[in-house]
C-alpha positions as CSV (number, residue, x, y, z in Angstrom):
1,X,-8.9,7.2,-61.6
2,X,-12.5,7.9,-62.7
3,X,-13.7,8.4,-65.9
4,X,-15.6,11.5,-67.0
5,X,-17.2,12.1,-70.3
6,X,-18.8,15.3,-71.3
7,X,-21.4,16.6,-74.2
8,X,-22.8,19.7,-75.4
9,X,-25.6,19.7,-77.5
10,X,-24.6,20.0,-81.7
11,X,-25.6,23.2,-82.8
12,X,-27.3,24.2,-86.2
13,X,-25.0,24.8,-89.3
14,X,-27.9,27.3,-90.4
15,X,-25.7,30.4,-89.2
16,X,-22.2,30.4,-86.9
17,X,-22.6,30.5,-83.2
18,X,-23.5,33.0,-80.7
19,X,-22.5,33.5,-77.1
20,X,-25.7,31.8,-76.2
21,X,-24.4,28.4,-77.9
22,X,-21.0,28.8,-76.6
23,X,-21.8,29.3,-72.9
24,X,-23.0,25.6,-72.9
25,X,-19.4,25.1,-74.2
26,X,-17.3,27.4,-71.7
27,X,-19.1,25.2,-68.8
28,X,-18.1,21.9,-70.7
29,X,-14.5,22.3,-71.2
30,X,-14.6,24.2,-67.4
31,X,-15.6,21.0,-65.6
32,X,-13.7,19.0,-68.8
33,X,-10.4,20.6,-67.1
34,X,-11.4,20.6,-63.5
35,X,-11.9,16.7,-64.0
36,X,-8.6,16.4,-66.0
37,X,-6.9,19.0,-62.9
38,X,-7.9,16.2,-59.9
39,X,-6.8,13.2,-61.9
40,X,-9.8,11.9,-64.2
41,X,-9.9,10.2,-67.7
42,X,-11.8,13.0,-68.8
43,X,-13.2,13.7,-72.5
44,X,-14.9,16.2,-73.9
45,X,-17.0,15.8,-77.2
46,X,-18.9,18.8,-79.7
47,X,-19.6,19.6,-82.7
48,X,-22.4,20.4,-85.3
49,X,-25.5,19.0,-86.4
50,X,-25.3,19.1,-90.4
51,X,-28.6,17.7,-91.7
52,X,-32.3,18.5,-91.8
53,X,-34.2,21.2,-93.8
54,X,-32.8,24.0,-91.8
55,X,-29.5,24.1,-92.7
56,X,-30.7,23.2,-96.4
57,X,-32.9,26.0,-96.6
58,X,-29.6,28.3,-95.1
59,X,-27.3,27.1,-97.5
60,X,-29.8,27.9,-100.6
61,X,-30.3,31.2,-99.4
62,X,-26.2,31.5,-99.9
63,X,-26.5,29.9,-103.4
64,X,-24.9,27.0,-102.4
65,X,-25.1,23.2,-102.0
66,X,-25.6,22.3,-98.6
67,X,-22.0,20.3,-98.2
68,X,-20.2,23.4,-99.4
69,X,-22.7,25.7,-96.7
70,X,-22.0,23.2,-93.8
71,X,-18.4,22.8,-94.2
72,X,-18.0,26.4,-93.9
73,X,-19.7,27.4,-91.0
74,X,-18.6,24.1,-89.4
75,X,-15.5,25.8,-89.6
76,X,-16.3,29.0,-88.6
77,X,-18.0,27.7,-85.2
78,X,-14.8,25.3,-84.7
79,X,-12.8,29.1,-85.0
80,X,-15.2,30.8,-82.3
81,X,-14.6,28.3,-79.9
82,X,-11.0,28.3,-79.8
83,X,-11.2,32.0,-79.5
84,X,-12.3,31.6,-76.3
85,X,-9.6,28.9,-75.4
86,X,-12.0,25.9,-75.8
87,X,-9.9,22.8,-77.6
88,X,-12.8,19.4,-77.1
89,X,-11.0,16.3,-77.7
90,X,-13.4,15.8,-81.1
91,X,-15.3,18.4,-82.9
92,X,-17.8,16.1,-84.4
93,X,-20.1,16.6,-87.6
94,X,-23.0,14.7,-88.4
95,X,-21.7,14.3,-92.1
96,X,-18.7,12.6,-90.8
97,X,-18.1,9.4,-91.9
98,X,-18.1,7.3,-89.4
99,X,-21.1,8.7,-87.3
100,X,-23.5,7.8,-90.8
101,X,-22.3,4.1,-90.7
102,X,-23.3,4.2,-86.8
103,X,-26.8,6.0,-87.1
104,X,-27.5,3.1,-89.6
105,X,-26.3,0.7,-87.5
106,X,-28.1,2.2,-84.9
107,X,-31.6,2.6,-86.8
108,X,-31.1,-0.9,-87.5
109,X,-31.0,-2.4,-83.9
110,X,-34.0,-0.6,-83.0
111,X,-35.9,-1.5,-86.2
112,X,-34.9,-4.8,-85.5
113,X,-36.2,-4.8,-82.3
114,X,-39.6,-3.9,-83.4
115,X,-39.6,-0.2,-82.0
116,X,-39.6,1.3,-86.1
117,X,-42.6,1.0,-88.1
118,X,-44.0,3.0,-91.3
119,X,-47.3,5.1,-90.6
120,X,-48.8,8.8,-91.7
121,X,-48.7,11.7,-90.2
122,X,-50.6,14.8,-90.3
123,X,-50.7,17.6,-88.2
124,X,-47.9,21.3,-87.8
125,X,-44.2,21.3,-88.3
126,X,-41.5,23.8,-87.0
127,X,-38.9,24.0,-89.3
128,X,-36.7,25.7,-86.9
129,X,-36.7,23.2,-84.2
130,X,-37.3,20.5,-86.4
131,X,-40.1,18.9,-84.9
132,X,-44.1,18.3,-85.2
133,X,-45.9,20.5,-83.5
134,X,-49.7,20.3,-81.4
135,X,-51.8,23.2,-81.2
136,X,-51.1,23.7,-77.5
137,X,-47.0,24.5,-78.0
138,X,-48.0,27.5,-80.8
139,X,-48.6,31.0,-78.9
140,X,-50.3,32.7,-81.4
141,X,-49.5,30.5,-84.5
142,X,-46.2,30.6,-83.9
143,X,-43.6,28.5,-82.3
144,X,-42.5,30.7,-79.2
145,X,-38.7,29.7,-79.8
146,X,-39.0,30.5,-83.5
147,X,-41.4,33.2,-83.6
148,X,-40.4,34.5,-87.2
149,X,-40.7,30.8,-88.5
150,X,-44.3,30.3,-90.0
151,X,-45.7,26.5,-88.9
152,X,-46.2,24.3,-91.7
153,X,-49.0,22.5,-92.2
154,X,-47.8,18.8,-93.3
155,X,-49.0,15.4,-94.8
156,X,-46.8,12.5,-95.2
157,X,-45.6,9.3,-94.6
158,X,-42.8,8.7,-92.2
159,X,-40.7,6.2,-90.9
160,X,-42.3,6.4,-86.4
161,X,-40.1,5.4,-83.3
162,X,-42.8,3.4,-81.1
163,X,-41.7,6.4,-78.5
164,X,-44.9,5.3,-76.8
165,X,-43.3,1.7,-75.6
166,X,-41.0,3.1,-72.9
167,X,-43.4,5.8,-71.0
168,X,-42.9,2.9,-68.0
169,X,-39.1,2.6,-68.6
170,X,-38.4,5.9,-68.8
171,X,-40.6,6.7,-65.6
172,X,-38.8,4.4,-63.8
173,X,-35.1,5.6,-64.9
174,X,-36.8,9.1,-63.9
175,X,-37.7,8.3,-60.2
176,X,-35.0,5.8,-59.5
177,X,-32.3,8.0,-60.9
178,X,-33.1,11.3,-58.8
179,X,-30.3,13.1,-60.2
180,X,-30.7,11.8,-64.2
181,X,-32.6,15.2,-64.9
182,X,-30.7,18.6,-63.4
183,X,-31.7,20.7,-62.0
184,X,-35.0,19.1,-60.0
185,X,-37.2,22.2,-61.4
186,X,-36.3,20.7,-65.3
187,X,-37.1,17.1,-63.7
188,X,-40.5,17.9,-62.6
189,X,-41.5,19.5,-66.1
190,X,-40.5,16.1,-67.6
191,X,-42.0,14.2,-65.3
192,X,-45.1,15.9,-66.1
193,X,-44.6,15.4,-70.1
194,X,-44.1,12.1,-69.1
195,X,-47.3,11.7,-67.0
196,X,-49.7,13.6,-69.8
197,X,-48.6,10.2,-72.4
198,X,-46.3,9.8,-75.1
199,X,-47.1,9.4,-78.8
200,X,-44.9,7.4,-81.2
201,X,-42.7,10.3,-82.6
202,X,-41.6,10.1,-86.4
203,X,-37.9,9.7,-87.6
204,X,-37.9,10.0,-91.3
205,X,-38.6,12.5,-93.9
206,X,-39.3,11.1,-97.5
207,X,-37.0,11.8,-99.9
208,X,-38.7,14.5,-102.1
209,X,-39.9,16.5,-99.1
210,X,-36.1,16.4,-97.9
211,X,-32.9,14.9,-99.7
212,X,-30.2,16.5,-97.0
213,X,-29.7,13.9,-94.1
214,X,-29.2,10.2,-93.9
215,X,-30.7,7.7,-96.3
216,X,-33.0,5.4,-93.9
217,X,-31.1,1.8,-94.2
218,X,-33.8,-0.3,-95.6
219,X,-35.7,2.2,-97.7
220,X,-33.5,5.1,-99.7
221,X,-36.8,6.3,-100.5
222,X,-36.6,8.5,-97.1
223,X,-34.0,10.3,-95.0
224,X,-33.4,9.9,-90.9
225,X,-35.1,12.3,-89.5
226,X,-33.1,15.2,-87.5
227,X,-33.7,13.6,-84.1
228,X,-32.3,10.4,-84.8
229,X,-29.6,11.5,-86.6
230,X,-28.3,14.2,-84.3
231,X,-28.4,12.2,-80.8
232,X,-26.5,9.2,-81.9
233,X,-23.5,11.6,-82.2
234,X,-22.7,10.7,-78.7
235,X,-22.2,7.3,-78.7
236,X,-20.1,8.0,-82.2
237,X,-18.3,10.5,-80.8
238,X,-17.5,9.0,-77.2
239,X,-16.4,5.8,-78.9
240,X,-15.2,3.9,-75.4
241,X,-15.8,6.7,-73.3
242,X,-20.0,5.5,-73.7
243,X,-21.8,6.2,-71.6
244,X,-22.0,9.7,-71.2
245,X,-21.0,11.0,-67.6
246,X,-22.7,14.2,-68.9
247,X,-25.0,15.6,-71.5
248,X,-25.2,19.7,-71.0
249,X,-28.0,21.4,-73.0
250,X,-30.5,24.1,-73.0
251,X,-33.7,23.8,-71.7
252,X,-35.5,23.7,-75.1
253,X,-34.6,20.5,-75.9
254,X,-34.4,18.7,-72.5
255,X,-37.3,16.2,-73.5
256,X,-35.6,14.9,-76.3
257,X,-32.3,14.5,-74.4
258,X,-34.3,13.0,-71.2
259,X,-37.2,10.9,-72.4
260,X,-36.5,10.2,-76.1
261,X,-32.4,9.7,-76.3
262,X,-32.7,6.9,-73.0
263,X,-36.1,5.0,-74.7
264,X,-33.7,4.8,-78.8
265,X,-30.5,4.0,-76.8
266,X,-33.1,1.2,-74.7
267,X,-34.2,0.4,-78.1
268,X,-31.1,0.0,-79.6
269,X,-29.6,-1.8,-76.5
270,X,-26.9,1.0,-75.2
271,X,-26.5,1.9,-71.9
272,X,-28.2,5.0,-70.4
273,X,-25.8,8.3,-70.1
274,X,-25.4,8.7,-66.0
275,X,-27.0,12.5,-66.1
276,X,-28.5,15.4,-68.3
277,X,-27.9,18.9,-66.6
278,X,-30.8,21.5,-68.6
279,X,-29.8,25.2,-68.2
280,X,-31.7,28.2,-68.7
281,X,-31.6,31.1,-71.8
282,X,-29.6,34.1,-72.3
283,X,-31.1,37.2,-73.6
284,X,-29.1,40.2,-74.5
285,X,-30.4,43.6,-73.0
286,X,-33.6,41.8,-72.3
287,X,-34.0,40.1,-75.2
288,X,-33.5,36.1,-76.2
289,X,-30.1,35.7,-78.2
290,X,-31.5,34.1,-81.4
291,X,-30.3,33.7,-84.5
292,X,-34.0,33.9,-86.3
293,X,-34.1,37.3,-83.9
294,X,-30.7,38.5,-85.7
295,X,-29.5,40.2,-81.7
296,X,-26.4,38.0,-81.8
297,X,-23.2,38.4,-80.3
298,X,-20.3,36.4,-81.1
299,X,-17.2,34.6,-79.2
300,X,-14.6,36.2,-80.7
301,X,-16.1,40.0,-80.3
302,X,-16.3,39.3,-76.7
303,X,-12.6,37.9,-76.7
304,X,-11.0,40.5,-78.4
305,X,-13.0,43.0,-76.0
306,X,-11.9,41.5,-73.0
307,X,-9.5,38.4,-73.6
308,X,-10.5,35.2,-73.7
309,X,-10.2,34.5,-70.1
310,X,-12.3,37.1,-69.0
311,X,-14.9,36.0,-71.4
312,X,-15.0,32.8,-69.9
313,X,-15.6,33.9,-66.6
314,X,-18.2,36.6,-66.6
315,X,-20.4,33.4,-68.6
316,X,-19.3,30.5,-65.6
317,X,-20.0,32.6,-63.0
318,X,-23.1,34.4,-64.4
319,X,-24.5,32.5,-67.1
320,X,-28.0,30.4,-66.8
321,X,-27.1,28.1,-64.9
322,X,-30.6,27.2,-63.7
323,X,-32.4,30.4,-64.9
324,X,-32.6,32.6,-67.4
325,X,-30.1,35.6,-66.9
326,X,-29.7,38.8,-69.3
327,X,-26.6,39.7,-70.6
328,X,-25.3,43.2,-71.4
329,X,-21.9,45.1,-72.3
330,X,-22.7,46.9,-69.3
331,X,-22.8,44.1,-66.6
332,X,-19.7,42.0,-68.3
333,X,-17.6,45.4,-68.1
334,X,-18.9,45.2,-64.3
335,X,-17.7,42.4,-63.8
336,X,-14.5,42.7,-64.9
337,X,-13.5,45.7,-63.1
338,X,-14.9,44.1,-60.3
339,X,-14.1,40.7,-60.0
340,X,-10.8,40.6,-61.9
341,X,-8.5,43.6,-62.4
342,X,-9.8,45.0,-59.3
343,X,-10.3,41.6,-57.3
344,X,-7.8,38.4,-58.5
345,X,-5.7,40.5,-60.5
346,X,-5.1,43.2,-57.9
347,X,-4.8,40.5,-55.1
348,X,-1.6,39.0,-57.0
349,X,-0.1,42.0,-58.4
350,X,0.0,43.4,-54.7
351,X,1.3,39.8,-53.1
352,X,3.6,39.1,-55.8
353,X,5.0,42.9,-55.8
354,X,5.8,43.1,-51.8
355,X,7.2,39.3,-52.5
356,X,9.4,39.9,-55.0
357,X,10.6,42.9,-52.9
358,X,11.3,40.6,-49.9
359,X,13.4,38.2,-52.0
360,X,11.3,35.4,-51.3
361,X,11.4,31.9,-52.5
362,X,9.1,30.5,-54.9
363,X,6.4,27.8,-53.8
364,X,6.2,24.6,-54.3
365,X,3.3,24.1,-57.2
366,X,2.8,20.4,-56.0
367,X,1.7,20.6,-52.1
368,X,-1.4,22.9,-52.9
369,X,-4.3,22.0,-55.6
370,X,-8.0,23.0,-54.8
371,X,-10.1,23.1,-51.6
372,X,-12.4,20.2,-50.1
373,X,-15.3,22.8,-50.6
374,X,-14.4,23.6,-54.2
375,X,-14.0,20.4,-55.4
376,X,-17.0,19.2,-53.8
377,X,-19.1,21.9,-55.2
378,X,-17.5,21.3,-59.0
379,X,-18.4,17.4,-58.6
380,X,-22.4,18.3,-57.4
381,X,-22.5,20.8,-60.4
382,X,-22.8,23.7,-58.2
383,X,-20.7,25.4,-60.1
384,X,-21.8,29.0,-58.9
385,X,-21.6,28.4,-55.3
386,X,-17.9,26.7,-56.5
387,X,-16.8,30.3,-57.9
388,X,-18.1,32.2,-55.1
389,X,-15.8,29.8,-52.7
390,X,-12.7,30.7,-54.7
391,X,-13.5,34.3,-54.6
392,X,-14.0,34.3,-51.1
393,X,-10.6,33.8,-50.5
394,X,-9.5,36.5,-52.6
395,X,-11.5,39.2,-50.6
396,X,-10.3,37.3,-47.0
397,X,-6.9,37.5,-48.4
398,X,-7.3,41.6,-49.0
399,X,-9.1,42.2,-46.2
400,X,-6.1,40.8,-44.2
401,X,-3.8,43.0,-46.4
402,X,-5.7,46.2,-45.4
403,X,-6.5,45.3,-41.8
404,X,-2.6,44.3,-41.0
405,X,-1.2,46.8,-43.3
406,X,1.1,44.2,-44.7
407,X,3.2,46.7,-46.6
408,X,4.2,48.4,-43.4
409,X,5.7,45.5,-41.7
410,X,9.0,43.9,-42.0
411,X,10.9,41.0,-40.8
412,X,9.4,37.6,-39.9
413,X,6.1,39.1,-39.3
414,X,5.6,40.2,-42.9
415,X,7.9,37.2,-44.5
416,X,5.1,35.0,-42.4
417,X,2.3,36.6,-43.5
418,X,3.0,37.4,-46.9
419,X,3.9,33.4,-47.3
420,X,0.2,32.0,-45.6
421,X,-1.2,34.6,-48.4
422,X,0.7,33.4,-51.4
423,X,-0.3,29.5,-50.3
424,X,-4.0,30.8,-50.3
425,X,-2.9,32.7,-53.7
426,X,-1.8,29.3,-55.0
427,X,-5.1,27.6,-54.1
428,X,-7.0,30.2,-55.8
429,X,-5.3,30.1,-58.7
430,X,-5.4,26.2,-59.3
431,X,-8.9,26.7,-58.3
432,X,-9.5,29.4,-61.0
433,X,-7.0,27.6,-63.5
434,X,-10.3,25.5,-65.4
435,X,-11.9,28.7,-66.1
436,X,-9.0,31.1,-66.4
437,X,-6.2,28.9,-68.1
438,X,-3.9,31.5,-68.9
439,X,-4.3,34.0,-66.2
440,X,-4.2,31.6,-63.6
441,X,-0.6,30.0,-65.1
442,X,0.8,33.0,-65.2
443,X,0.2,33.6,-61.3
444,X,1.4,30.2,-61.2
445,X,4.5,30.9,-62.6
446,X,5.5,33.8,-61.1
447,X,4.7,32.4,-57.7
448,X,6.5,29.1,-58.3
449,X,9.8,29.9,-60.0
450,X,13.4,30.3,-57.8
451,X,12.4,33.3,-57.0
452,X,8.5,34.9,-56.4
453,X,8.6,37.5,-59.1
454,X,5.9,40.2,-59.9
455,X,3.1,39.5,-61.9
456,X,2.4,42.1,-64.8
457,X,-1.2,42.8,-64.7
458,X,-3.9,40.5,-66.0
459,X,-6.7,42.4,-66.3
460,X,-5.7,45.8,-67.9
461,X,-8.4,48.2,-67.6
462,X,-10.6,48.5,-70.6
C-alpha cells in the first residue's frame, strides 16, 4: 500500500470562496478518492489562512473583531465545499491551536539554525497578496493580481528569513527533481526567478503595524509574518502523513510554494514534499474570478444549478489545468447536455433499460475497477487526457449500440452483447466514481444487484 498525501493552498478568510478557490479543491479530493479507490493510504488536508492584515482589515469593515470575522467565514467556506461533495480528512485553520505551537516550534529551529536575523526594510507592500513588492512586479502602480489594491509604501523593522542561503540547494532540488515543479512551463519560470538571485525575504510584522497573526517566539514585540505562518500548516496538518505527496496551487503563488517552503523546511530540518503541481486562472466570461473584482461565483450556486456531481465535472475536465481557461453559464450548460445527460447518462439509462428487460443478472462489482490507461494517466497527473479515456468508452459503447441496433436483436446475440457493454459500463463508472460519487454509485447499483435494474436518469435536463 502506498501512501498519498494531498494539499490545497489555504485560502483568505477576507471573503468566502469562489469557484476559482474551489476548483483546486474538486481536483484534490478527485485524485484524494482515485488514490483511496486503488488501494492507497491516502489524506487529504485544507483549510484557511486566518492571519495577516487582510483578513483584519475585512473583519473591521464588518465591525467586528477579527476571531469573530474569521470563524465565520471559516465556516461558510467549510459549507461550500461540502456542497459540492468535498469531505478532506482536516479542514485546518491557522488559529488552531496546535498549528501556533508548531509555527513557533518551527520559527525556532530555523532561528536556531542561524537562517532568522533582525534587519530594515524599506521598499512597496501589497496588502492583498501579502508580500513586498519591486518596482518591476507593479503594472501601472498596481499589483496586476490586486489591481484595486493601492501599494503601500513601507518602513520598518522585521524579523528576515536568510532566503538567500539556499539559492544552491534549491537549484539543485530543481534540476535533480525534474518533476518537483508541474507542469515543466511553471518549472522554467522558477528556474528563472531562481537564476536572477534571491534576497532574504522578511517574516515578521511589528506589533503596532499589525497585532492579528502569531506573536514571534523570542520577541512579542512582532507577529509571524503571513508566509511563515501559512505554509507550516502542512506539516501541522499532515501530522505523520509529512511529507507531502502533493501540494496543488495556483500559479500566483508557485514561488513561495517551490523555492521558499523547501529552503524554511531545509532550514528547519523537514523533509522536502515529493511534488508541487501550479495550475492556471479561471476568469468568468473573460474576466479573472477575483474577489477584489467582486465577478464571483460560488459552489453552492453552481450545485443547486446543476447538482453537485455535475459541478465537479465540468471544473476536472475543463478547469486550468495548465492554462488559463474561461468559464461561463453557457459552456458548463454545454457541457452538461453534452457529456452527461446526453453522453454517460443516456449510455446507462439505455443499457440498463434493455437489461432490465432481458432479465439479466447483476454483475459482479469486484472483477472490474479502472483501466491500465486510466490509472496510469491519474498517477502522471494527466488528469484531462484520464477523463477523455473514460469517455471514450462511453461514445465506443453507443456507437456499437447504433451500428448493431442492439434493441432489435434478441437471444444470445443481444444477451452477449448487452453483457460486454454493461462490463465496459462498470469500468466507466468506477473510473468516473472519484469525480462523480453519487452518479457513478447509482449506475453501480443498479448494475450490480440480483437483478440489472433500470437506472432513473442522472442528468435531468435543465
Amino acid at each position: 500500500m502506498a501512501r498519498f498525501s494531498i494539499t490545497t493552498a489555504i485560502d483568505y478568510t477576507n471573503g468566502v470562496i469562489h469557484i476559482g478557490h474551489a476548483y483546486q479543491k474538486i481536483v484534490a479530493d478527485v485524485l484524494y478518492r482515485f488514490h483511496k479507490q486503488v488501494g492507497d493510504e491516502a489524506y487529504f488536508l485544507t483549510g484557511t489562512d486566518e492571519h495577516g492584515i487582510t483578513n483584519a482589515q475585512a473583519a473591521a469593515k464588518e465591525g467586528l473583531e477579527p476571531r469573530q470575522f474569521v470563524d465565520k467565514i471559516s465556516s461558510l467556506d467549510k459549507k461550500e465545499i461540502e456542497s459540492i461533495g468535498i469531505n478532506p480528512d482536516r479542514f485546518i485553520r491557522t488559529t488552531d491551536e496546535d498549528h501556533k505551537k508548531i509555527v513557533a516550534e518551527f520559527y525556532m529551529k530555523s532561528f536556531n539554525n542561524g537562517d532568522i536575523y533582525k534587519g530594515s526594510y524599506e521598499g512597496l507592500y501589497c496588502a492583498g497578496c501579502e508580500s513586498y513588492k519591486t518596482l518591476s512586479e507593479l503594472v501601472d502602480g498596481a499589483c496586476p493580481l490586486h489591481p484595486t489594491r493601492t501599494i503601500e509604501k513601507i518602513s520598518e523593522e522585521n524579523y528576515f528569513f536568510r532566503w538567500s542561503k539556499y539559492k544552491d540547494f534549491l537549484r539543485e532540488l530543481i534540476d535533480t527533481n525534474p518533476n518537483f515543479i508541474q507542469p515543466e512551463q511553471r518549472r522554467k519560470d522558477m528556474i528563472g526567478f531562481l537564476d536572477s538571485g534571491l534576497e532574504d525575504i522578511a517574516i515578521s510584522r511589528p506589533k503596532q503595524k499589525l497585532s492579528w497573526g502569531i506573536p514571534v517566539p523570542n520577541d512579542d514585540s512582532h507577529v509571524i509574518y503571513v508566509w511563515f505562518d501559512a505554509l507550516i500548516n502542512y506539516v501541522t496538518g499532515l501530522k505523520d502523513m509529512w511529507p507531502a505527496s502533493l501540494h496543488l496551487v495556483g500559479k500566483d503563488i508557485t514561488r513561495w510554494h517551490t523555492l521558499l517552503w523547501p529552503a524554511m523546511l531545509k532550514s528547519a530540518g523537514y523533509e522536502i514534499p515529493r511534488a508541487v503541481y501550479s495550475h492556471g486562472f479561471m476568469n468568468l466570461n473573460g474576466q479573472k474570478i477575483s474577489k477584489s473584482l467582486g465577478n464571483v461565483i460560488s459552489p453552492s450556486e453552481l450545485a443547486s444549478r446543476y447538482g453537485s456531481d455535475a459541478t465537479r465535472y465540468y471544473f476536472f475536465r475543463y478547469g486550468p489545468w495548465v492554462e488559463d481557461v474561461d468559464v461561463s453559464l453557457e459552456k458548463i450548460d454545454a457541457a452538461y447536455q453534452s457529456d452527461l445527460a446526453n453522453g454517460l447518462g443516456n449510455l446507462a439509462s439505455r443499457l440498463t433499460t434493455m437489461a432490465e428487460k432481458e432479465g439479466l443478472t447483476g454483475l459482479n462489482k469486484d472483477l472490474v475497477t479502472v483501466s491500465d490507461e486510466y490509472k496510469d494517466y491519474m498517477t502522471e497527473l494527466k488528469i484531462v487526457e484520464a477523463t477523455e479515456s473514460t469517455w471514450s468508452k462511453i461514445k465506443d459503447c453507443d456507437r456499437t449500440i447504433n451500428e448493431t441496433e442492439l434493441w432489435k436483436k434478441t437471444g444470445e446475440e443481444k444477451e452477449t452483447t448487452l453483457n460486454k457493454l454493461l462490463n465496459t459500463l462498470l469500468v466507466i463508472a468506477n473510473e468516473t466514481k472519484p469525480i462523480l460519487p453519487i452518479s457513478s454509485q447509482k449506475i453501480i447499483d443498479a448494475i450490480t444487484g440480483e437483478k440489472i435494474v433500470k437506472i432513473e436518469p442522472l442528468f435531468p435536463r435543465i
